[in-house]
Structure formats: structure tokens, C-alpha cells
N, C-alpha and C positions, 0 to 999 in steps of 0.2 A: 136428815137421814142420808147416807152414804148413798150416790149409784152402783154402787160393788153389786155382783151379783149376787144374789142369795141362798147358803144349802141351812140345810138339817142332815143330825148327824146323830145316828140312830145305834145304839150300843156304842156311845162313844168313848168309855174308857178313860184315859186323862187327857185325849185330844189330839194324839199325831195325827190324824186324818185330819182333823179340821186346820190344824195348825199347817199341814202342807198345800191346804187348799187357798188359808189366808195367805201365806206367802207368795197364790201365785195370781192371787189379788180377789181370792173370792172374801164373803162376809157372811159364818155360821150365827144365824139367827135365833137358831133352838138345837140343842144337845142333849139325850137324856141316857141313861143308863141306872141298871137296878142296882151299882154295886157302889154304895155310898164314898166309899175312899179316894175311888177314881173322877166322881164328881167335885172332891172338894177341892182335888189338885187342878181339876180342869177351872173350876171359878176362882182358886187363887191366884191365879196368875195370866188374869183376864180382870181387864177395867169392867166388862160387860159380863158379868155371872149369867151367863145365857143358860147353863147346864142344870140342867133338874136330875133329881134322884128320884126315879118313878120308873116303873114296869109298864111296859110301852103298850101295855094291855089297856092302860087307864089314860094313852094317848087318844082321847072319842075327839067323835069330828065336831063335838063344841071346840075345843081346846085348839085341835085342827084350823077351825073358822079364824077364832081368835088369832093365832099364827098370820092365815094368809092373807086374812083383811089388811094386814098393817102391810104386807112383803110380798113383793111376787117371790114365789120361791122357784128358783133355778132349778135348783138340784140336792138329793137325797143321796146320802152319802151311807155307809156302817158294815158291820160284819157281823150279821146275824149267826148264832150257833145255828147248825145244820144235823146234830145229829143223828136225828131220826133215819137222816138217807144213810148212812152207814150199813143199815140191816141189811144183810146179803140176801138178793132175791126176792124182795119187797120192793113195792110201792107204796108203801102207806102213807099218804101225804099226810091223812090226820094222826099218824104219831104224833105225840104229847111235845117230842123233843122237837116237831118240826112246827109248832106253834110263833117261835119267833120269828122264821124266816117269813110265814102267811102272814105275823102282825106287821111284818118288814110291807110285804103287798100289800098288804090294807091301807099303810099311809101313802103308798106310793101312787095308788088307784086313787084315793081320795083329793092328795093334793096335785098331780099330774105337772110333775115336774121338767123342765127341756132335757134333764137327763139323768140318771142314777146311777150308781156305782156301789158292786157289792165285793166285800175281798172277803174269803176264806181259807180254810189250809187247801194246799194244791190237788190232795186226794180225791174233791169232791168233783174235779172238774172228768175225771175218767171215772169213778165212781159205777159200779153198774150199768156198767155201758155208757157210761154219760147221763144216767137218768135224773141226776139233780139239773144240769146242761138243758135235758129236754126239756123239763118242767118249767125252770125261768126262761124259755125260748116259748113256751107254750102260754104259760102266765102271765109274763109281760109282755107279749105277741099279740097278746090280744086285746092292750091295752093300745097300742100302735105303738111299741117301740120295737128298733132291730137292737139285738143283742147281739155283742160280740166278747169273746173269753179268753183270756192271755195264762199261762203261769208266767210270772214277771220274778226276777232275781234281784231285793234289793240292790246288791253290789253293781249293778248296772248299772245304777241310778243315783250314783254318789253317795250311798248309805256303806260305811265299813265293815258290811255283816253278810252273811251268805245266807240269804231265805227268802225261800220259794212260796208265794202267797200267789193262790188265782185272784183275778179280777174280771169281775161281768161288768160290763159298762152299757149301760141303752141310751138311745138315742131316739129321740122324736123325728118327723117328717120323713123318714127315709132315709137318713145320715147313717151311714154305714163309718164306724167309730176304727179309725189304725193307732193300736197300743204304739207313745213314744218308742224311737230306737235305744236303743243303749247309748251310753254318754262314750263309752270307749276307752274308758280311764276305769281302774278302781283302786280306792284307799284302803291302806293295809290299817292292821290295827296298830303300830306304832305310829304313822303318821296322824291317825285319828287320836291317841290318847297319850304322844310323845311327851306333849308340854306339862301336865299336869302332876301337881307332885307328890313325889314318892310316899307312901304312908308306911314304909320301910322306918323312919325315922321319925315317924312322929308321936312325940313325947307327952302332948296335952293334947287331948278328943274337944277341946273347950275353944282350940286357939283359933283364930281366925285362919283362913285358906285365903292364899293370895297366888297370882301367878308365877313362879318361877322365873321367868324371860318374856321375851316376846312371841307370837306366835308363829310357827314354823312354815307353815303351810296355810292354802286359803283354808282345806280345810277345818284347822284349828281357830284360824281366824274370823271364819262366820258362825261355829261354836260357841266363841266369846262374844262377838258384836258390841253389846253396853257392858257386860257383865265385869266385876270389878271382883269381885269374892266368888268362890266356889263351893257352894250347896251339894248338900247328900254325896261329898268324898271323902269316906270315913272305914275304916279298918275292920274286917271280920274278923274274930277271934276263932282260931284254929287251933287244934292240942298238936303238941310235939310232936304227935305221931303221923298227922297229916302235912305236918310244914315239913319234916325228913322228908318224907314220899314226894312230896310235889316238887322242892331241892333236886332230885333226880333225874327228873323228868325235862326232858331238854326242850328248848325251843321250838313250838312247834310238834315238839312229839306227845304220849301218851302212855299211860302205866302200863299200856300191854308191850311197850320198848323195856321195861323191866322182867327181872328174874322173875318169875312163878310165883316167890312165895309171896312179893310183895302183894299180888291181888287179891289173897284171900283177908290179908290183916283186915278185919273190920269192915268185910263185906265191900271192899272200894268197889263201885263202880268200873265198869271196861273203860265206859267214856270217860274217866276221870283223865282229862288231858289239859295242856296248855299251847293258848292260843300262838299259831305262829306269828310272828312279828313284822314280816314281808306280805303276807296276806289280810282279807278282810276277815274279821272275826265270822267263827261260824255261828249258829240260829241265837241269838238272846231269847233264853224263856224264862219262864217264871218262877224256877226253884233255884239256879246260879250257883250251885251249889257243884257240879263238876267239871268247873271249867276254868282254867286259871290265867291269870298275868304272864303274860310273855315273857318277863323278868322277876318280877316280884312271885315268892311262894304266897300267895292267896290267891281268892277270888275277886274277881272285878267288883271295884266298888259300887254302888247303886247312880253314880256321875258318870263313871266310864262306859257303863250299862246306855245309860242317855245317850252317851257320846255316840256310841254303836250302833243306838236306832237313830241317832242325826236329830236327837232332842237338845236345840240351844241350853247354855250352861244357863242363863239367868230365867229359865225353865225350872221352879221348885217343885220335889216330889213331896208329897205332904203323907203322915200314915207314919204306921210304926215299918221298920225295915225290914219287916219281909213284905207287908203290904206293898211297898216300895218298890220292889223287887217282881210282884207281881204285874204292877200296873207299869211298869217298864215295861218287860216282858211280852202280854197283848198289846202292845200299842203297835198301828201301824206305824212305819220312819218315816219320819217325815218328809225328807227329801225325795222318796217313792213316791209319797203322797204329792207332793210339788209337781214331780217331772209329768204323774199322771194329769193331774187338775190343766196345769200347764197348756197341755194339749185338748183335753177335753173346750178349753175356751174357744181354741180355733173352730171349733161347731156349734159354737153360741150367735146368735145373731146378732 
């Protein structure tokens, strides 16, 4: 058995959290999430199928035991939905919707881990005055940890995408937790997705994907690592009338850079833009559906999507392609995930 330290990673999706915790030399023991697809992609592409598909409802403190008999566990890691706090001018902790976040406390109070990390969207961290902020300051407070709350900017953190995720981090003993600084650098989306090639020209969906050249930049370069073939970069099928409109639309810019009548054809979207090329891509989410190649009229393929949240290439997304596309989408980036774990260890004993 490895000395790495140990987490669990709770809603975990198809694993960029976990995956930037192992890169920064942690060892996820147990992963579970209710949403089957994102499970299979996180066990395919792990020697160790740690991840279960189960409702963390049916995580009891047998299964718990079982766990920590074998591992001391370090640390609890996920992104529980929150949406019960949303209600304007409530508190109602026992909202239905705020069930994950208390199952999120339940393991955390059970298994009492040297420290936990929660990421959410950034709304929640001002929220009703802060009252999600209060409640894990109050909840885990009185477990003995200090909690501290960042909004952190992947692009900070060598990830090629602009988005804003809070982080609660706790800490045992008294350890008052300082979120890493910014890297001071950020990768544009051509330099994150320059080398990989064009599906402009390609003739068979059948053929194999090889690399074009060599890699440009580190970034491109710790992307590839072993990888020899390129998985999930594949073509979306767009009608004539969406490849004219997005032809249009310049670098960087967006269909409200167009005449008036273009917006109405077919309900397009405001946001229907294309990403700049000099900058990092903005939010990757789950539908990809309004936001385009910097050069190429389509959508970002479901690899470039990876490449944006800093998901290594020899990383397969498994699922039909929108699934694909979704579990892209929620994943934390990895490289966020790294830069945070990274420093979380400097408070490990």
C-alpha cells in the first residue's frame, strides 16, 4: 500500500478533482457519484476502479468503517449541489435540495478528516448575505475545523478557461488555510488547443487521430504526456445555416457584432460567440452548444472541451456525445484542482 496521503471524493463526476489531487501526489481511495456515466469514465481510465455509482445517501457508516479501517483518510474532497440555499430569504437547511450538502457533513463528521474541500458556483459564497458561508463556518466549526472561502479563477491556475468556482477549504488544529496565489501567466485558447488537428478536413470519422507536429508549448506538451492517438476529436454536424452565421463572426467576437436580422434566424442565442484566440476560453459547460472555434466554424470538440478544463489527452470520455459533453462540463480542471491540493499539503503533517 502506497504512503500517499488519502481522500475521498464525493459527487465526483468523471474525476478532475481527484485527478488534480493525484497529480499533486495525493491517493483517491473511494469516489462515488449517482450519475452512472461519469462513473464509468472515471473507472476506465484508472488501474484502480475506486468509483462507485451510488447515492451517497446509501454511503452508512458500515461502508464508512470498511473505508477507513484499510486508510487513514486525509481528506474529503466534492461539490455537493446546494440548491436549496438559493431561496431568497430562507434558511431552511432541511430543504430537500440541501440534503447533499448535510450528506456531504455526515461523512465528513464521521470520517474526520486533516481537511476538506468544497467547490461550488461562486453565487453561493455571497448568497443571502453569506448564509451558505455561515452555515459551513457554523457546521464544520463545530466539528474543530477553521474554514476559509476563496472565488478562485481557473485561468489563474494554468487552466485555459475563465471560471469562477468558490472553494471552502477546512483545516484541523487551528490551521488557518491561504488559497495558492495566481501562477501569473495565462494560456490562451490557441495555445492550449493550437496542435491538434483540424476536423475542417477530415474525410473518414473511422480514421485514426494522430498528432500533426510536435508540441508547441508546455502547455500542449503535459496535455499529450504518453498519449500517442487523440480520443473524443470528432466533428459536430451543423446545418448550412449555422456554419454561414458562425463564418461571420470574427475572432473573438459574437453574433451581436452582426446586422439585426442575423439574431432572429432560428432563435440563435446572444451568446452565440467565438472564442478569442489570444485569450483563455470562457466558462466550458454542459450543453457547448454556443460557443465556437476560434478559427474553425463549429463547436469545440468534446477533446478540446478536455483540453480547456486541463483534462490530459490520454484521459477517455466514455458516454454517448452529449453525455460527454456534460461530464466535461462539471468537472473540476484539473490543474485548479492541482495548484489547490498542491498547497493544501503544505498543512499536512
Amino acid at each position: 500500500m502506497s504512503n500517499k496521503p488519502k481522500i475521498i471524493d464525493l459527487f465526483c463526476g468523471l474525476g478532475g478533482f481527484s485527478q488534480g489531487f493525484e497529480k499533486a501526489g495525493f491517493e483517491s481511495v473511494l469516489a462515488i457519484d449517482v450519475w452512472k456515466d461519469a462513473i464509468e469514465t472515471y473507472n476506465y481510465n484508472r488501474e484502480n476502479k475506486v468509483a462507485k455509482n451510488m447515492d451517497i445517501k446509501l454511503l452508512d457508516s458500515e461502508m464508512i468503517k470498511e473505508i477507513t479501517s484499510k486508510h487513514h483518510i486525509t481528506g474529503i474532497i466534492g461539490g455537493p449541489p446546494c440548491q436549496g440555499f438559493s431561496t431568497v430569504g430562507t434558511r431552511n437547511v432541511e430543504d430537500d435540495r440541501n440534503f447533499l450538502y448535510l450528506e456531504y457533513y455526515r461523512v465528513v463528521k464521521e470520517v474526520m478528516p486533516d481537511f476538506f474541500v468544497i467547490e461550488n458556483v461562486k453565487g453561493l459564497l455571497t448568497l443571502n448575505k453569506g448564509m451558505f458561508y455561515d452555515d459551513i463556518k457554523e457546521r464544520f466549526g463545530s466539528l474543530g475545523y477553521t474554514i476559509e472561502a476563496k472565488i478562485l479563477d481557473a485561468s489563474d491556475y494554468g487552466v485555459p478557461q475563465k471560471r469562477l468556482r468558490v472553494f471552502f477549504v477546512g483545516l484541523k488544529n487551528g490551521k488557518k488555510f491561504e488559497f495558492p496565489e495566481p501562477l501569473g501567466y495565462k494560456i490562451s485558447t490557441k495555445e492550449a488547443l493550437g496542435d491538434l488537428p483540424s476536423l475542417d478536413n477530415l474525410n473518414n470519422l473511422d480514421e485514426e487521430l494522430k498528432y500533426n507536429h510536435e508540441p508547441l508549448n508546455n502547455f500542449q506538451k503535459e496535455a499529450r504526456n504518453n498519449s500517442i492517438e487523440i480520443y473524443n476529436h470528432e466533428q459536430t454536424k451543423h446545418t448550412e445555416q449555422t456554419i454561414d452565421i458562425i463564418s461571420k463572426i470574427k475572432d473573438g467576437g459574437s453574433i451581436k457584432d452582426l446586422p439585426e436580422e442575423f439574431w432572429n434566424v432560428r432563435k440563435y442565442n446572444k451568446a452565440f460567440q467565438r472564442m478569442n484566440s489570444q485569450e483563455p476560453s470562457h466558462t466550458v459547460d454542459t450543453g457547448h452548444r454556443n460557443y465556437f472555434h476560434y478559427e474553425e466554424n463549429r463547436v469545440p470538440s468534446v477533446r478540446e472541451c478536455c483540453r480547456l478544463q486541463s483534462i490530459p489527452d490520454e484521459f477517455i470520455i466514455t458516454g454517448s456525445k452529449t453525455s460527454q459533453y456534460k461530464q466535461v462540463g462539471n468537472c473540476v480542471p484539473v490543474n485548479l484542482a492541482f495548484n489547490l491540493a498542491s498547497k493544501i499539503k503544505t498543512y499536512l503533517d
